[in-house]
C-alpha positions in Angstrom: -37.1 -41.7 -21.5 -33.7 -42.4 -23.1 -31.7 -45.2 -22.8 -28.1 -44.9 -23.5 -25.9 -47.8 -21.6 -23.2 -49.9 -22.6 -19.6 -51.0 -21.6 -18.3 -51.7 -25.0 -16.3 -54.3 -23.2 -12.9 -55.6 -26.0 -11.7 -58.9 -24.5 -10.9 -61.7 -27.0 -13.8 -64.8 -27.0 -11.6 -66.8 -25.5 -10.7 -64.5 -22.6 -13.9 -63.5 -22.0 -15.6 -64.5 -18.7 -19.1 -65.2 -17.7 -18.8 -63.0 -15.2 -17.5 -60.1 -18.1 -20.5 -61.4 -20.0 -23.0 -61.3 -17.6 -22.1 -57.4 -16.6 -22.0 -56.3 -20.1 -25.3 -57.8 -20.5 -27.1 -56.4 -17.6 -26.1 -53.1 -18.5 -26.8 -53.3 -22.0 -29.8 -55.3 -21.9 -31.6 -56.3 -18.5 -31.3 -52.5 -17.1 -33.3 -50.8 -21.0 -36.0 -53.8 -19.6 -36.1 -51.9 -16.0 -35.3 -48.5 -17.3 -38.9 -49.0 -19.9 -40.6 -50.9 -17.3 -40.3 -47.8 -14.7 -40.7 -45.0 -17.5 -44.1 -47.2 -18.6 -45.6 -46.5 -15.3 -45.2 -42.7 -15.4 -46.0 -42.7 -19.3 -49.5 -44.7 -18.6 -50.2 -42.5 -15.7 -49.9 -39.4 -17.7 -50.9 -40.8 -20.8 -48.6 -40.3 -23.3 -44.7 -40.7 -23.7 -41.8 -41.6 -25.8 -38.9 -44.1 -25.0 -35.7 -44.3 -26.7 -33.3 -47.1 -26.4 -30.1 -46.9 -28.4 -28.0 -49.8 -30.5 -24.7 -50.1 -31.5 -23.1 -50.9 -34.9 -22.2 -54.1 -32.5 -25.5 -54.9 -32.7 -25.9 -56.0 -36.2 -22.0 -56.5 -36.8 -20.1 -57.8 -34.2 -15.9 -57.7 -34.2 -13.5 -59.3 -33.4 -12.8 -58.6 -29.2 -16.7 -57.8 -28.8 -18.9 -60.7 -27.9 -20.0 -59.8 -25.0 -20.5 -56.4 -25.8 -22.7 -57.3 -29.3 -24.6 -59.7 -27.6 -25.6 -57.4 -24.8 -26.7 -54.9 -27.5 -28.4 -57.1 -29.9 
């Protein structure tokens, strides 16, 4: 299973919705819990498996226009 979402959303802090913030992070971060979740069924059915979820440099370093989108990934 690979996981490979985000919106990398640039919107100043100030300009930045909770509505904006609330997509970004349900791409980012509540659909790698569903994605896992579903791919944790198959895997323990079969036995075996490997999930992959990928970061961002956002992640560990957010910039300037990127809250939501570094908060979603972190």
């Amino acid at each position: 299973c690979l996981f490979n979402a985000g919106s990398n959303v640039n919107k100043p802090l100030l300009e930045t919705t909770e509505k904006l913030f609330f997509k970004a992070w349900e791409l980012a971060c509540y659909a790698g819990f569903l994605v896992g979740r579903e791919a944790a069924k198959h895997m323990s059915t079969r036995g075996r498996g490997t999930m992959l979820f990928t970061g961002a440099t956002a992640s560990v370093r957010g910039g300037k226009g990127f809250a939501a989108f570094s908060a979603a990934k972190f």
